[in-house]
N, C-alpha and C positions, 0 to 999 in steps of 0.2 A: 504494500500500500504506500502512496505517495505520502512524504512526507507534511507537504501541505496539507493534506486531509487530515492526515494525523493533529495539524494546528489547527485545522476549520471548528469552530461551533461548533458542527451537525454531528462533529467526532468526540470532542471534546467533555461535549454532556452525555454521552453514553449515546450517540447515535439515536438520539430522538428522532425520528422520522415521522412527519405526517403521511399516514397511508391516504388514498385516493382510492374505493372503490368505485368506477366506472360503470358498469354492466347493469344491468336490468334484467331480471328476470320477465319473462314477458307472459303474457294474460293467460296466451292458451297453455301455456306450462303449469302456470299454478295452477291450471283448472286439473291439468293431466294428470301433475304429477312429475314429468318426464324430467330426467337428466338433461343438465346443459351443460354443452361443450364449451365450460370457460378453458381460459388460458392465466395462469401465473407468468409474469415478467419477473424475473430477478436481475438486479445490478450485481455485475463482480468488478469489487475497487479493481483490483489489483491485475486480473486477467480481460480488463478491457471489454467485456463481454454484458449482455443479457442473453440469461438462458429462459427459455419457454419452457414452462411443466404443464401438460393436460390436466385439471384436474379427475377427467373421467378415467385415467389410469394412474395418477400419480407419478408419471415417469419424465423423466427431463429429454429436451431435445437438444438441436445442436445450438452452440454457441451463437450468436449475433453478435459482431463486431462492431464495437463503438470509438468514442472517443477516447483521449484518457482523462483517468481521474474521473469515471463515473460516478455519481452522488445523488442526483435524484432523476424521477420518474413519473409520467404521468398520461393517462389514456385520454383521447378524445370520448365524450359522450358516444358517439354512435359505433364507439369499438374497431372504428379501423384504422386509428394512426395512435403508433404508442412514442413521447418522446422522452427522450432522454440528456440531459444537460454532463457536458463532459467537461469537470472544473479548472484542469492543464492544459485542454485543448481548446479553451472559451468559446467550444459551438456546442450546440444543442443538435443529437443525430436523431431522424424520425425514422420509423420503423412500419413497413408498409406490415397489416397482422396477418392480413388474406395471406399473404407469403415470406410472412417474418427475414424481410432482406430488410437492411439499412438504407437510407436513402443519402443524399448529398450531404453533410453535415452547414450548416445553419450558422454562419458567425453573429455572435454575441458579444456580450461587455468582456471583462477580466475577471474569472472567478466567478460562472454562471451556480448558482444553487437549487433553489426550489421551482417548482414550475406548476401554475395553474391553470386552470385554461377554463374559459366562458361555459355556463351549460348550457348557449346555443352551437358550442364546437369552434366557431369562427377564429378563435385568437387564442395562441396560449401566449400566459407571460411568464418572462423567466428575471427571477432577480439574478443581478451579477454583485459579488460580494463586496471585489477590488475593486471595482467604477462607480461604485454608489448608483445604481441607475438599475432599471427594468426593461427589457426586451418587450414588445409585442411582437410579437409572430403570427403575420396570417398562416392559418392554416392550410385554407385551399392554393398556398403557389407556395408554401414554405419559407415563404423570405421576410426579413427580419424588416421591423420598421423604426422610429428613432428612438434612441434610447430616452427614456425618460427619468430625470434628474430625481432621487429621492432622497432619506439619508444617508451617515455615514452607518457602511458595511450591513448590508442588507442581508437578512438571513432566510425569511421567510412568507410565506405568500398565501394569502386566500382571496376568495369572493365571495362576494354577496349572491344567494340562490337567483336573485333576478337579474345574474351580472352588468347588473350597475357599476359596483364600486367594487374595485379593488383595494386590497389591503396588505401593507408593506410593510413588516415590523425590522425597523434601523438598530442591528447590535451596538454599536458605535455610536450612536447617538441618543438613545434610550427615546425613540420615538417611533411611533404609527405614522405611515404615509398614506392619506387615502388619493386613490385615481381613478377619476370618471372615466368611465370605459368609453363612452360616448366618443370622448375628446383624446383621450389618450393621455388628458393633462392632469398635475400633481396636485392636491389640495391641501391646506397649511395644516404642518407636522403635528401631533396629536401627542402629548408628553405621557409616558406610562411610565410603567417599573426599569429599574434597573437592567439591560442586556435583553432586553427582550428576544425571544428565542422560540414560541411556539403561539400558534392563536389557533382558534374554533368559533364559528359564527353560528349562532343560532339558527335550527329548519324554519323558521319566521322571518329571518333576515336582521331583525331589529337590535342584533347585541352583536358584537363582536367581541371576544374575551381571551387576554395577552396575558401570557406570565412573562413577567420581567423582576430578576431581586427573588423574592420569598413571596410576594404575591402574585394575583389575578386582578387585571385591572379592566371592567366594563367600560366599552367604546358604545353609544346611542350611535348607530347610523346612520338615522336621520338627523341629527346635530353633529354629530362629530364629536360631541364631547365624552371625556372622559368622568367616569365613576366614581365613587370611593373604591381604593384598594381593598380587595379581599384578601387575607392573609390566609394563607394556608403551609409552608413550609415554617420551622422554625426559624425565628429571628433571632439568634444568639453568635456567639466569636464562630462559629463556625455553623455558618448557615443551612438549611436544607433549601437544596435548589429542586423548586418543584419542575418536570419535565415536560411529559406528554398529556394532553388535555383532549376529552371526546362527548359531546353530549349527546342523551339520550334521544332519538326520533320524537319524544313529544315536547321534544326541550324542555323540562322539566330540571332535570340535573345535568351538570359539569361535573367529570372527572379528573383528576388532578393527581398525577405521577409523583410523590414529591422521591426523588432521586436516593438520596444521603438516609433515609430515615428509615427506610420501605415501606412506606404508606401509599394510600393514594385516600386526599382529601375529597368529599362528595358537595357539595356547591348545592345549596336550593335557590333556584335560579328565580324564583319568583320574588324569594326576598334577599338575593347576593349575600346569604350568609354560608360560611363552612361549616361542615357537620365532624362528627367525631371521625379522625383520621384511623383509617382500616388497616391494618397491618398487612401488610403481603410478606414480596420475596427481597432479594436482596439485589440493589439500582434496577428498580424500576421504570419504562419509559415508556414505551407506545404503548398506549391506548383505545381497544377497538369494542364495539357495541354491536350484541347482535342486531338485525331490523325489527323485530319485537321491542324489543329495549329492556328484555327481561334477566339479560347477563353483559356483564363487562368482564372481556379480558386482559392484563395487563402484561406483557412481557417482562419478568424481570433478566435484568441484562449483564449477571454475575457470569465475566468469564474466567473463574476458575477450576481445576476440573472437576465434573459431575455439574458445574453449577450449570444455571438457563433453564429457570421456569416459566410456566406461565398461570398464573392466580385465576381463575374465576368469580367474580362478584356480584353476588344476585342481588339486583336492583331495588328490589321491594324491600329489602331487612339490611340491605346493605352490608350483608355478611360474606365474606373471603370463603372459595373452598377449599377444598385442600387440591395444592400447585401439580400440575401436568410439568412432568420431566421431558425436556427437550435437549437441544443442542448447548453447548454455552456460548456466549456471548451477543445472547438474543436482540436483534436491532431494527426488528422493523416486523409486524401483525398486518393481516387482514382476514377478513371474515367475506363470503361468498356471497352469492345477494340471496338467495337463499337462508341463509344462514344454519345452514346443516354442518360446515367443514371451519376451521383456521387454520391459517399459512402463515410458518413463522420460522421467520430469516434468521440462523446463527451464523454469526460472525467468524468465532473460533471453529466454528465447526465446521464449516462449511456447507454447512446441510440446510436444507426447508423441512418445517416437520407439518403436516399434515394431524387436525387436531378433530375429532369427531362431538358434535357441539350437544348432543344428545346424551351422550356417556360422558365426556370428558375426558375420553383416551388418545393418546397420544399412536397416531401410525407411524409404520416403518419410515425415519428419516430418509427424505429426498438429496445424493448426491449432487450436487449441482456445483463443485470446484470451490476456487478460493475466496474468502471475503464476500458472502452474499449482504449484501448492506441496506436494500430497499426492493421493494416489489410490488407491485399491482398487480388488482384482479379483473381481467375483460375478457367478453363476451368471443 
């Protein structure tokens, strides 16, 4: 792995990854019943690669060649371009899925990271770490447009459900960027916590919620303005840096990784207050909800050896159950749109482990080479 990664945020807090599940189960399937042919994307830092795993066999295919210093990951809505941002090679490579080839690579800022893209498909944007600025990228011709000026050292990325606004959390500046999609232009920096490092917006649209420091800090998106801090990690000489954040389909609760402690803080989102901090595993960080919103899984992302669980959190009582043994150095979750399976990326290990969401059993870990880092799930 590049040493720069090794320096990046996204490495640094335990490979917090925002997963993107993509795909849609579609009407006449839930009526059927019937299996769908999604696909697994996996990033490998180090081997330049995504590898595709079926999930109707569990089995991996061949390598797709990228850039280097792959770090993140993200599918078009309609499941047919998957891209990928390559942080040594400052392009972004797109991936045609009908036939998993790589396309032209995509030049960007310096230090591309996270990538979101519109849920009408049209635009993904990519922050660049090193140039303080954001990419738009049309989709339909692949070509990049001007970068647009945000904070300093941008780390990560969302949108608003009716891609309106986009939302830019500046590490280096301890600020929220928000940009009109419309315009493609910046709107005045929005002050949160300390290093901000991960956000989630509410399925309503109306909140946007950043950890930055030891708290959670609520964004109104129709004002822009910021909240009272919610504190959830401890605030002592030696901080808990809370990590990865996921709320529930009725937006009801936020989720909260806090890293250092092995908690994860639960958020009642109607009144921004934290609830009793739940004990999990040991450096906990993505955070993924089935579509019911009746379990939360958490990755905890201990790599040493035997270590790499993953917690289960049933929603209702907000109780932990006992941790699925996986790979170790777990860095990045997702759940199916179904929600029958999880997929989750070890680090150390190399592996994807396939997680059956009905038992709680852990299947045969998936080979897939060195440094799996992040992955998406599409159709």
């Amino acid at each position: 792995m590049s040493a720069w990664v090794r320096r990046h945020p996204i490495w640094s807090l335990g490979a917090i990854v925002i997963v993107i599940i993509a795909a849609a189960v579609t009407t006449a399937a839930r009526r059927t019943g019937t299996a769908q042919a999604e696909t697994v994307y996996v990033i490998h830092q180090s081997a330049r690669a995504v590898t595709p795993i079926s999930t109707l066999t569990n089995t991996a295919g061949k390598p797709i060649k990228v850039g280097s210093g792959p770090i993140a990951i993200a599918v078009t809505p309609d499941g047919k371009t998957i891209y990928v941002a390559n942080t040594y090679s400052d392009t972004v490579t797109p991936i045609t899925m009908a036939t998993n080839t790589a396309g032209k690579p995509i030049k960007v800022g310096d230090g591309p990271g996270r990538i979101a893209i519109t849920p009408d498909g049209k635009t993904a944007y990519v922050v660049n770490f090193e140039s303080g600025t954001v990419t738009p990228i049309t989709t339909a011709t692949n070509t990049a447009g001007k970068p647009i000026k945000v904070g300093k050292q941008p780390l990560t990325i969302t949108i608003t459900p009716d891609g309106g606004t986009v939302y830019v959390a500046n590490w280096g500046s301890d600020t929220v960027t928000p940009i009109t999609t419309a315009t493609d232009t910046a709107g005045k920096s929005i002050k949160v916590g300390t290093v901000p490092r991960t956000m989630a917006v509410t399925p309503d649209g109306k909140t946007v919620y950043v950890i930055g420091g030891t708290t959670v800090t609520p964004i109104a998106t129709a004002t822009n303005r910021p909240g009272q801090p919610i504190q959830v990690g401890a605030a002592d000489d030696l901080p808990d840096r809370p990590g990865g954040i996921a709320i529930t389909p009725d937006g009801q609760t936020a989720y909260v990784a806090n890293v250092d402690s092995g908690t994860v803080t639960p958020i009642t989102m109607a009144t921004n207050m934290a609830g009793e901090p739940i004990r999990v595993g040991e450096a906990p960080g993505p955070i993924a909800i089935t579509p019911d919103g009746q379990t939360a899984y958490v990755a905890n992302g201990a790599d040493d050896p035997g270590g790499g669980t993953v917690t289960p959190i049933t929603t209702a009582t907000n109780t932990p159950g006992k941790p699925i043994q996986v790979g170790s150095g777990s860095t990045a979750i997702a759940i199916t749109p179904d929600g029958k399976t999880i997929y989750v990326a070890s680090f150390a290990a190399g592996t994807v482990t396939p997680i059956t969401t009905a038992t709680n059993t852990a299947g045969k870990p998936i080979q897939v080479g060195n440094e799996p880092f992040a992955l998406v799930i599409a159709p």
